[in-house]
C-alpha positions as CSV (number, residue, x, y, z in Angstrom):
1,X,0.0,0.0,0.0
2,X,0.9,3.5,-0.5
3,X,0.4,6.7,1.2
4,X,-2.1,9.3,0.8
5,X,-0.3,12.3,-0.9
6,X,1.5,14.8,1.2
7,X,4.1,17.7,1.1
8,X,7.3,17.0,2.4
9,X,9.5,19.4,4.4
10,X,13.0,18.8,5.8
11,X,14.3,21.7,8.0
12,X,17.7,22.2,8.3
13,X,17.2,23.5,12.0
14,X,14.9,23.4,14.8
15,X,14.1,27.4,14.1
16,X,12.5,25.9,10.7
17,X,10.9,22.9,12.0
18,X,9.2,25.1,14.4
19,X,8.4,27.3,11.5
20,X,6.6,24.9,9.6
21,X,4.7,22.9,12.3
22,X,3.5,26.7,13.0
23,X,2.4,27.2,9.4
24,X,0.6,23.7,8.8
25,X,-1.7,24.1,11.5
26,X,-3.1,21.9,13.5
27,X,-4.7,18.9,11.4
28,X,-1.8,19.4,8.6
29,X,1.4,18.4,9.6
30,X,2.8,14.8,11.1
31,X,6.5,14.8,12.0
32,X,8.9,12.2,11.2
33,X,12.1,11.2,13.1
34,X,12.1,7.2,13.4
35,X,9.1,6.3,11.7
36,X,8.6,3.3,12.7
37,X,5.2,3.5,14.1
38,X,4.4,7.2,11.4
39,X,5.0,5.1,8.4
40,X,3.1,2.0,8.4
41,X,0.2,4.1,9.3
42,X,0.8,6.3,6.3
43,X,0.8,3.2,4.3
44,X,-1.9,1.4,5.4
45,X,-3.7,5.1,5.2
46,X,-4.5,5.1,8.7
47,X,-3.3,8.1,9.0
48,X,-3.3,11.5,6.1
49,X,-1.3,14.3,7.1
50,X,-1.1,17.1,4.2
51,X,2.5,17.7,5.7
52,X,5.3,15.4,6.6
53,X,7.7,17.2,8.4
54,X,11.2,15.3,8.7
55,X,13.4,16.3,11.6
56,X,16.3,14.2,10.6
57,X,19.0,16.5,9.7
58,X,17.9,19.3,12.8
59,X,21.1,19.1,14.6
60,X,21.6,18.9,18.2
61,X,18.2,16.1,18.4
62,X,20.3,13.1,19.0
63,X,21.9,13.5,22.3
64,X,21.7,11.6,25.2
65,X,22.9,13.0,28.5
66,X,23.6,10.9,32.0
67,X,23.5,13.5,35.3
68,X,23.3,12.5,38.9
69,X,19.4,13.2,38.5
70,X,18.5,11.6,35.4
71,X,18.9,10.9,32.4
72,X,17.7,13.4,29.2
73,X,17.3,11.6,25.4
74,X,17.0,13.7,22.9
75,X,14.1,13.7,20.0
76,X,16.4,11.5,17.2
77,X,18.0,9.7,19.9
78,X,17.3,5.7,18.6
79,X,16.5,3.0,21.1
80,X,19.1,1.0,20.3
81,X,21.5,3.9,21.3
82,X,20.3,4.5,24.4
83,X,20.5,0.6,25.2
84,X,24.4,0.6,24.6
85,X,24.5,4.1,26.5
86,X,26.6,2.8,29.8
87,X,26.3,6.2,31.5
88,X,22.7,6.1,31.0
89,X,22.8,2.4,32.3
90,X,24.5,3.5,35.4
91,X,22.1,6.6,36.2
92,X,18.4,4.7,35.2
93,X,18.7,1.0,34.4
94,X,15.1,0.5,33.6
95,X,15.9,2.6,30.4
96,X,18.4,-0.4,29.1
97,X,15.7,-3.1,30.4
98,X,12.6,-1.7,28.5
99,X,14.4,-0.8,25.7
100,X,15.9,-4.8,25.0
101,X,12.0,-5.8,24.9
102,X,11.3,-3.1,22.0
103,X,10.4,-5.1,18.7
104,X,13.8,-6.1,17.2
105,X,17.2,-5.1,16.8
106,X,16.6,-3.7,12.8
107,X,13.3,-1.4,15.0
108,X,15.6,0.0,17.7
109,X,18.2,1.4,15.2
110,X,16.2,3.2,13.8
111,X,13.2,4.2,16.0
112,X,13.3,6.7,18.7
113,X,12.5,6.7,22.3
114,X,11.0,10.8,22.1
115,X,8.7,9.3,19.3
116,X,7.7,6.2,20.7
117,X,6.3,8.3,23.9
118,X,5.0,10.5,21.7
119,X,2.6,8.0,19.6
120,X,1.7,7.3,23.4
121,X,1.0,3.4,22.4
122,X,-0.9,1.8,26.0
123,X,0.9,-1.2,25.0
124,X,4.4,0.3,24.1
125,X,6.9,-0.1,27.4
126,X,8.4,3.3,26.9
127,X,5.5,5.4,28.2
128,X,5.2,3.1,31.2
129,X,8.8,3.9,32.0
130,X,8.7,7.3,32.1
131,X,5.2,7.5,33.8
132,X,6.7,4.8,36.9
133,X,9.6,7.0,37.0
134,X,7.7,10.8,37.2
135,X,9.8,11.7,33.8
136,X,8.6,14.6,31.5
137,X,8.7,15.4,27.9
138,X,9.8,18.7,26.7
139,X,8.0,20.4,24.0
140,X,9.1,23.2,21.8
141,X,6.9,26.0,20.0
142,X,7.6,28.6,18.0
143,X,8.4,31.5,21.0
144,X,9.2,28.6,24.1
145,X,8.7,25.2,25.0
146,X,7.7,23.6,28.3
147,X,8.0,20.7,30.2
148,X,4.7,18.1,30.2
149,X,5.2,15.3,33.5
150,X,4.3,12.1,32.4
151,X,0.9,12.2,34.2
152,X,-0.6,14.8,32.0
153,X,1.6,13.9,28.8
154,X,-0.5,10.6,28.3
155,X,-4.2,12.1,27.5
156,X,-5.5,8.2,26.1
157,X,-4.5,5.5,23.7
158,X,-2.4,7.0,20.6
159,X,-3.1,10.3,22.4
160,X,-0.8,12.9,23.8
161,X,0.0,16.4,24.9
162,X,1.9,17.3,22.4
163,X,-0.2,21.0,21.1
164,X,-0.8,21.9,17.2
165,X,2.5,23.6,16.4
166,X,4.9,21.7,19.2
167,X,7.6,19.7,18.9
168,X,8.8,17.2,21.2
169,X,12.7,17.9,21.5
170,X,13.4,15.5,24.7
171,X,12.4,13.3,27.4
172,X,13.5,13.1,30.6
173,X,14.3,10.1,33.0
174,X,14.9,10.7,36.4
175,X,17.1,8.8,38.9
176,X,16.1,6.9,41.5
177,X,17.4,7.0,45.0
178,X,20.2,5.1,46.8
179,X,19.3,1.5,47.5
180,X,16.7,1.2,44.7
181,X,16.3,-1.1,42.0
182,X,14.3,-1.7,38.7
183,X,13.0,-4.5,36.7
184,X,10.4,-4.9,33.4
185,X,8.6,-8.1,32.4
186,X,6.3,-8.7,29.5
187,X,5.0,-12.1,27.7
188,X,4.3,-11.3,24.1
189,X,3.2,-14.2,22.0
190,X,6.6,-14.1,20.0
191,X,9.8,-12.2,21.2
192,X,9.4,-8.6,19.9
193,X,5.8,-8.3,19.8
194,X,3.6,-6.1,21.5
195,X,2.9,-7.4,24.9
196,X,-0.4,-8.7,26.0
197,X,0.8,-7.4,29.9
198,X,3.4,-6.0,30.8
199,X,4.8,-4.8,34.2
200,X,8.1,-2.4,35.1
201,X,8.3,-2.1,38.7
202,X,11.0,0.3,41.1
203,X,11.6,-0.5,44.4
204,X,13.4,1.6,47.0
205,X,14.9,0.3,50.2
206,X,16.2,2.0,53.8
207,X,19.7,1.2,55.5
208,X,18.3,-2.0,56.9
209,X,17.2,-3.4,53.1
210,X,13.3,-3.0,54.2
211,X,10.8,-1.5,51.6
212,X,10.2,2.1,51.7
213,X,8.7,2.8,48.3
214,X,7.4,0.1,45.7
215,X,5.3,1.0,42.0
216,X,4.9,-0.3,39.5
217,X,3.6,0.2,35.8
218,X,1.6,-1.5,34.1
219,X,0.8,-1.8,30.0
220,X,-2.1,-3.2,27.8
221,X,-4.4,-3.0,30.5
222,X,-5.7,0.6,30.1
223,X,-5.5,3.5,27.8
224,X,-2.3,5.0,29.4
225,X,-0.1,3.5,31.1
226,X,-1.3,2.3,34.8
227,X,1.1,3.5,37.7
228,X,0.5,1.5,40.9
229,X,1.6,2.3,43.7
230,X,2.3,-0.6,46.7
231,X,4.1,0.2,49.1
232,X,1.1,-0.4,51.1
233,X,1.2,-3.6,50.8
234,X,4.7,-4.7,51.9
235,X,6.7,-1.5,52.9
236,X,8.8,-1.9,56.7
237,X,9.4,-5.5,55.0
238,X,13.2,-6.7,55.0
239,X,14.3,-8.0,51.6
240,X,16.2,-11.4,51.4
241,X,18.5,-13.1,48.7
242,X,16.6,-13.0,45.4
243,X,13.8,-10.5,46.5
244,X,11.7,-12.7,48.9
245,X,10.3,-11.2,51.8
246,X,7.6,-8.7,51.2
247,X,4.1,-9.6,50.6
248,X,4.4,-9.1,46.7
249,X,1.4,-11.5,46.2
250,X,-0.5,-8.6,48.1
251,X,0.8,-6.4,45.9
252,X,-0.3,-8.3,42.9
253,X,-3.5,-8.3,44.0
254,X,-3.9,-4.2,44.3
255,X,-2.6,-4.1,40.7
256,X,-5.1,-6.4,40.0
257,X,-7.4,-4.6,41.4
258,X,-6.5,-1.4,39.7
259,X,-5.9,-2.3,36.1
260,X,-8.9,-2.0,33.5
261,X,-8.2,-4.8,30.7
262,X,-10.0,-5.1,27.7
263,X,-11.0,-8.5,25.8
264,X,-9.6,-8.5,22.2
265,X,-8.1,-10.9,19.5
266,X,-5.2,-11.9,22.1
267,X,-6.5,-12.3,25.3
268,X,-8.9,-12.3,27.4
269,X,-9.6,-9.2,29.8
270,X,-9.5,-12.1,32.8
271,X,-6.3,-13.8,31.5
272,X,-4.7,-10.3,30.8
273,X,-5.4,-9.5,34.8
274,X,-4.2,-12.8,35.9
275,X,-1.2,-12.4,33.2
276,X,-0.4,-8.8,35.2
277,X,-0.7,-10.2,38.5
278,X,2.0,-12.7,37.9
279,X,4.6,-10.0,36.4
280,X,3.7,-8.2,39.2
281,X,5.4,-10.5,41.6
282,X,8.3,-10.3,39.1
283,X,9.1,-7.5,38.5
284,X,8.7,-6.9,41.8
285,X,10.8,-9.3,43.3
286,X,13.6,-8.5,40.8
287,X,13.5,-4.9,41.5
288,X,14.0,-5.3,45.1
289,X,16.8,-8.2,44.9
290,X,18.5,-5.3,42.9
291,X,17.9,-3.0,45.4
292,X,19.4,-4.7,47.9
293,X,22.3,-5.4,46.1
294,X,22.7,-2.1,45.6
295,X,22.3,-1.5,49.1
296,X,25.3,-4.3,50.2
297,X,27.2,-2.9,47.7
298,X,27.1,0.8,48.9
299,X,27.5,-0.2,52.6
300,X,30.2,-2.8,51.9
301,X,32.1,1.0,50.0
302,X,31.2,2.7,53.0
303,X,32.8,0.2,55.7
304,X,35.8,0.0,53.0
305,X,36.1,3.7,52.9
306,X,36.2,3.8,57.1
307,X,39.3,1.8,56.8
């Protein structure tokens, strides 16, 4: 199949870019930076933008930068650079442990994190990774840009903030605190599909390895992705070898109780529940074995450093 007939634009800097989404107006313009979810709609005519605007050769879009407080990815950043990024590794590890569930390897070079949040899939694990960690996207206009948090960037399924003239030019990742850990786990019914549940999960410990603060996020069970907090359920519980310790099967079951699956072709809205529940558990009980690792590790420097 083949497109619907557009004008194509290529702006040689973010100035123009700006420029043009301006100009288009609001139902006119689509922009292309990956295109790996912009152009099989365009073929299959799902979507029929009078403008394609391609931000490719705006310079300065492709950066990825690794602080003590998180980690910012710029708008033509690929996945599959931000997987090999070790600083970013270090700083946010769920980045590197969504990202090696995204499609396949021949996807992730060439589609981009900014764009996958911005298609704002329910079933994509990007979204659900910046929404566990309270990241924000940052928009440009013509005149400014601002900062949307992941709570109000995510407006429903294929829907975001992003205004008629903006541009999304980053996203940031924030860091967790000391002692915490991360994990993501998805079944797909082959390797590199879209998951039919899916659950990331942070988990924060105190000096003594007990829970202080445990989420998680889920995705394909709601329009947006579905942030649950539960620490409730098992926080002042010490963490053991390999996670076990806190209650994570009541944790489970407040996800469960929180999530709003659908039936479709793939599951059923029961199985997808049950299906959470389970990756629930573990994600959860990897994130907090990592978490405590980290938290051996740090006090096993400290006592070293006492020497």
């Amino acid at each position: 199949m083949k497109p619907s007939p557009f004008e194509y634009h290529a702006p040689a800097d973010l100035d123009e870019a700006l420029d043009v989404l301006a100009r288009v107006g609001p139902d006119g313009g689509k922009v292309l930076a990956g295109g790996q979810s912009l152009i099989p709609l365009l073929n299959m005519r799902l979507a029929a933008p009078a403008h394609l605007v391609d931000v490719n050769r705006v310079a300065g879009l492709d950066t990825v930068e690794a602080g003590p407080g998180g980690v910012r990815v710029g708008a033509l950043a690929r996945h599959a650079a931000v997987e090999r990024s070790l600083p970013a590794a270090a700083v946010q590890p769920l980045l590197g442990q969504a990202l090696r569930l995204v499609a396949h390897p021949v996807i992730r070079n060439r589609g981009t994190v900014v764009g996958s949040l911005v298609h704002a899939d329910p079933s994509a694990e990007l979204p659900a990774v910046l929404a566990l960690l309270g990241g924000s996207v940052r928009l440009a206009h013509r005149g400014g840009e601002r900062d949307v948090a992941a709570a109000e960037f995510f407006t429903g399924p294929m829907e975001s903030d992003t205004a008629p003239g903006e541009l999304a030019v980053s996203a940031f990742f924030p860091a967790l605190p000391p002692r915490s850990g991360t994990a993501f786990h998805e079944v797909a019914r082959r390797h590199g599909d879209y998951a039919m549940a899916g659950v990331a999960a942070a988990v924060t410990l105190d000096e003594d390895l007990r829970v202080t603060a445990a989420r998680v996020a889920c995705v394909s069970v709601g329009p947006v992705p579905m942030v649950v907090d539960v620490t409730a359920a098992c926080g002042g519980s010490p963490v053991a070898a390999g996670g076990t310790g806190p209650d994570w099967d009541a944790a489970a079951a407040a996800v469960r109780d929180r999530i709003e699956p659908e039936d479709d072709i793939h599951a059923t809205a029961d199985y997808r529940r049950h299906l959470t529940g389970v990756l629930a558990v573990r994600a959860l009980r990897g994130a907090a074995d990592g978490a405590a690792a980290d938290g051996v590790a740090a006090a096993r420097a400290a006592g070293e450093g006492e020497r």
